[in-house]
Every structure is written in structure tokens, then in C-alpha cells.
C-alpha positions, 0 to 999 in steps of 0.5 A: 324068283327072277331078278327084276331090274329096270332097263335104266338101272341096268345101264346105270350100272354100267358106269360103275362097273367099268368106270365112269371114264371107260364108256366115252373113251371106248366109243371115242376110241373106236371112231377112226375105224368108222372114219378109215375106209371112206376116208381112204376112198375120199383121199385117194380118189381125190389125191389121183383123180382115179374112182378106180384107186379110190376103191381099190384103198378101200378094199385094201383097208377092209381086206387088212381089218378082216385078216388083223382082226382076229391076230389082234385078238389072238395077241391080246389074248395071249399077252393082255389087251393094255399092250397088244392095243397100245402097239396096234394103235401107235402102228395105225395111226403111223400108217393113216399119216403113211397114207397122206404122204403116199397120197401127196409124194410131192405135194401135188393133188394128182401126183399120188402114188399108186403102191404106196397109197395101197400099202399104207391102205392094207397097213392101217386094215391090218393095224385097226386095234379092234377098240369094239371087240375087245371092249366087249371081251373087257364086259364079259371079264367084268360081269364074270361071277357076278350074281347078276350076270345075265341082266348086266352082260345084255346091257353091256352087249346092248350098249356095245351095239348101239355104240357101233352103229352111231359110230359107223353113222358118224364116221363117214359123216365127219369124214364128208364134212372135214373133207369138203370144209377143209381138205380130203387129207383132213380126216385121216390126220384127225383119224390118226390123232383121235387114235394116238389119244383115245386108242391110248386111254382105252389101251391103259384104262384099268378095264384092261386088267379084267381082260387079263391074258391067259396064255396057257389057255390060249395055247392049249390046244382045243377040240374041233367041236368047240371050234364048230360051236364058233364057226356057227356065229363067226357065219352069222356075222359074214351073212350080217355084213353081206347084208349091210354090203348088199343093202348099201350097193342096192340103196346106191343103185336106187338113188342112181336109177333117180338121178341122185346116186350120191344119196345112197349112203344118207338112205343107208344111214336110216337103217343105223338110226333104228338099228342102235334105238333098237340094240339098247332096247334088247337088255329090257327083253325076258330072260327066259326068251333065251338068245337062240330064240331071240336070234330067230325072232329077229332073224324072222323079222329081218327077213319079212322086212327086207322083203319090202325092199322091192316096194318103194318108188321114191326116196321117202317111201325107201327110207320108210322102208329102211328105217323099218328094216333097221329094227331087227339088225340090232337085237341080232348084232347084239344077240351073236356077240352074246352067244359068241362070248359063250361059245368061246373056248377057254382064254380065247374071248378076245379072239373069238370077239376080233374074229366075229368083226372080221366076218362082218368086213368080209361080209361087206366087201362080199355082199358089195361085191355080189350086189354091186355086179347083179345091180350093174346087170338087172338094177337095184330089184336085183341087187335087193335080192342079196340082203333077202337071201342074207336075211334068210341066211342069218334066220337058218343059222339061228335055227340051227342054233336054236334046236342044237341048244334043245338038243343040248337041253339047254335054254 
């Protein structure tokens, strides 16, 4: 018979599992990289008085995370994470204090320099200790063997997710308040020191013994096929970031064409709202629906409902819309992981977990970009087109997904 567990039981397992100071440590931890590429772009465009640099920090802080991302992973899966993220977390928040100084040379507003300022931006990219994907690599360790697995996993994956999209709708939050309270440098300085003390605590927590290295398995060589079964996720999440890209760039260019562009980001913000609400509710669906079948059914719903983006005329109707649309994103975010974590070659979770992440950066700076440009040429019902093909994109992939798995005779 199936085991029958309720949803509260099974995140009130998590604490004990993991240890009653792992979760606020990991979701604290992983903060300064919800903070790190609008708080580069605040700094910057402040500090020169050049949106154009602003932007270009950004995209240097995003290019650095999608190349870091998996070497990070690949190193803790090599060495063991309690190393690997202590080194990357000291180099990272010397180089967010690395940005303030390049940002004020001289102590001037607007005597940034230019090099030095994208330098630091691509360090700290390149630095981010991946606090989020090797936290799901420590769950997968942790739930290992144990008879209930499955019901323990999705809730860990379920939690992961909700604490993903808070932190990513908090981040730029505090980033805005600290900028415009205090001063612009303001939130890096707090960045750098959440990560020399939270990133630290994550590093030594004893969940990173669970996680420990294999390093003959991560250099063994592994087939290509197995490698393919990866690429098939690694996909989803660069069609899942073009999506978030795309959405943002479309809600900015909604709330411009009504006067109010700065808007676009708090419209955005409703999608994490019922994206997180709706990641924790995953560890209470059936086992038997399966992830494949549970990717296409949220990939489905994602498609019909970014759809509607065509439709709103005010921003009430928009963040109806988006509060909406937000409610598949979730179950998918957290679905991938999953099936990432089973794909995953042999002593190479924490790299396929890192590379899973880097697809989600570029994503973003891919479906910004794409939409950004058809936004500038045709308005938002252009740019909307973006999230739709995404959609589309992330519903295929599942199928795929889904009939190899009958194929395979598997679930």
C-alpha cells in the first residue's frame, strides 16, 4: 500500500532531517545573489550616472553566475561542498566590496571606473557559491535510502523552490529599500556581509558531509547518452529563464507604454508570489501522477495562461493575469530539479544541480534580450510573444520527456 503522509508532516520532517538550523541558514545564505544583479545595476548606474554601464554590470554579474555555476559544482563534486563553497564565498564577497571601491576610485559619485566596475561585476558572477543547488544536492544525499524517499525529496524540492522565488522577490526589495534609505553602495556592503556569515554557516553546517565528494566517480568518464538525459532539463530551465527574461522586459514595457515603466518590476513580483504558494504545494500531489506527467500538466497550464498576457489594458487586470500565471511556474521549477537530480550521472549531482541554475541565468539575459528588442520595435504584445513560445518550448520538452520514460517502461 502507499504510504499516506500529510503535507505538514512531511515538512515537518524536514527540520529533522537536515537539522533544525539548516533551513534559515540556506535561505539566508542564498539572499546575496537575490541582491547581487540589481544591486550591481543600482551601484553602477548611480555611481557613473550611465544606465548603459548599469546594464552592462548587470549582464557581466549574469554571464559570471551562468559560466560559475557549474565549475562551482563540478569542484564540490570533486572535493566536497564544505570547501568548495567557503573558498567561493570569501572570493565573493571580496569582490561585491571589489565593486564598491571600483565604483567610487576616488570617493566621487561620478568618478566610477568603467573596467574596474565590470571586472568586479564578472568576479562576483563567477564567485556566487550556488547556496540553492548544492542545498538540493545536500537533500538528495540526505533522503538517500530512506524508505520514504519520494514523499521526503518532493518536500525538500518543494521547499527549495518556494525559498527561491521569496528570496528573488526579496532581494531586489531590500536592494531598493537600502539604496534609497541609506545610499546605493549600501546593499552590496550588507551583500558581501550576509555571505561572509551566512554562506560560511552553510558552508560548515554537518549537511555538507552528506553531500560528500566522490571524486573517482566525478572523474570517471560518462557515457553521452547519459549526458543527453541531462541536456533534456539543463533545456527546460534555459526555455524556464527565457520565460522569467521575457515576462520582465514585456511587464516593463507594459507599465512604459502607461507612463509608469518603473512598475514593471513590482507587477513581476506577483508571478513569485503564487509561484512560491504554489512550489509548496507540490509535495501534496500523487505519487503515481509521476514528474513527466506532472511537468506536462504544468507546462500545459503555463501555456494557456501566459496566453492571457495579451489581454490586460490596466495594471490591475496585469497583476490579475500574473498572479495566474505564476501558478504553474513552481510545480515546474521544482519538478526539473527533480528529475535533474535523477538524471544525474553518478558523483556529479552538485554539477548537474549548478548547471541546472546557470541555464535559468542565461535564459534571463537570452529571453531580456529577445524580448527587450521586439518590445523597442512592435510594444509589449510583442515582447509577450517571447514567454508564450517559452511556455510552449518548456511543454514540448516535457512530452518528450514523458513518452521516453513510457518507452523506457518507467513512471
Amino acid at each position: 500500500m502507499p504510504i499516506r503522509v500529510s503535507i505538514l508532516a512531511r515538512y515537518a520532517a524536514l527540520p529533522a532531517l537536515a537539522g533544525p538550523a539548516f533551513i534559515p541558514v540556506a535561505l539566508v545564505a542564498r539572499l546575496p545573489l537575490a541582491m547581487l544583479t540589481i544591486g550591481a545595476l543600482t551601484l553602477a548606474s548611480v555611481a557613473s550616472g550611465s544606465y548603459a554601464l548599469g546594464g552592462l554590470a548587470a549582464g557581466a554579474v549574469g554571464l559570471g553566475s551562468a559560466v560559475g555555476a557549474p565549475a562551482v559544482g563540478w569542484l564540490a563534486d570533486r572535493s566536497g561542498q564544505r570547501r568548495v563553497v567557503l573558498v567561493a564565498g570569501l572570493l565573493n564577497a571580496a569582490a561585491m566590496l571589489a565593486l564598491v571601491g571600483a565604483s567610487y576610485p576616488h570617493g566621487g559619485l561620478r568618478e566610477s571606473a568603467p573596467w574596474g566596475v565590470l571586472a568586479a561585476s564578472l568576479a562576483a558572477g563567477l564567485t556566487t557559491p550556488q547556496v540553492g543547488p548544492l542545498a538540493r544536492a545536500r537533500w538528495m544525499a540526505l533522503t538517500e535510502g530512506r524508505p520514504r524517499r519520494v514523499l521526503e525529496l518532493d518536500a525538500a524540492l518543494s521547499y527549495e523552490g518556494t525559498a527561491d522565488e521569496l528570496t528573488f522577490v526579496l532581494g531586489p526589495a531590500l536592494v531598493g529599500a537600502l539604496a534609497a534609505l541609506v545610499a546605493p553602495w549600501v546593499p552590496l556592503v550588507v551583500g558581501a556581509a550576509l555571505t561572509l556569515g551566512f554562506v560560511t554557516a552553510f558552508a560548515l553546517h554537518p549537511t555538507a558531509r552528506a553531500a560528500h565528494p566522490q571524486p573517482h566517480a566525478a572523474a570517471s568518464p560518462v557515457p553521452a547518452r547519459s549526458w543527453l538525459l541531462v541536456l533534456v532539463p539543463v533545456a527546460a530551465m534555459v526555455a524556464m529563464g527565457t520565460f522569467f527574461g521575457s515576462t520582465q522586459a514585456g511587464l516593463t514595457a507594459f507599465a512604459g507604454a502607461r507612463g509608469a515603466a518603473e512598475v514593471g518590476g513590482l507587477l513581476y513580483a506577483a508571478v513569485g508570489l503564487t509561484s512560491a504558494a504554489a512550489a509548496l504545494s507540490v509535495a501534496a500531489w500523487p505519487a503515481t501522477l509521476g514528474l513527466p506527467m506532472r511537468w506536462v500538466a504544468a507546462a500545459g497550464a503555463m501555456l494557456a495562461f501566459s496566453v492571457l498576457l495579451f489581454v490586460p489594458e490596466t495594471f490591475g487586470s496585469m497583476t490579475a493575469t500574473l498572479l495566474l500565471l505564476g501558478l504553474p511556474v513552481g510545480p515546474i521549477m521544482v519538478t526539473v530539479f527533480g528529475i535533474g537530480g535523477r538524471v544525474a550521472p553518478a558523483g556529479r549531482v552538485g554539477t548537474v544541480m549548478t548547471a541546472l541554475a546557470s541555464g535559468i541565468v542565461a535564459g534571463t539575459a537570452l529571453g531580456a534580450a529577445l524580448a527587450g528588442a521586439l518590445a523597442e520595435s512592435g510594444g509589449p504584445a510583442s515582447a509577450f510573444g517571447v514567454p508564450v513560445a517559452s511556455a510552449g518550448a518548456l511543454l514540448a520538452l516535457g512530452v518528450v520527456v514523458l513518452v521516453a520514460r513510457r518507452a523506457g517502461g518507467g513512471s
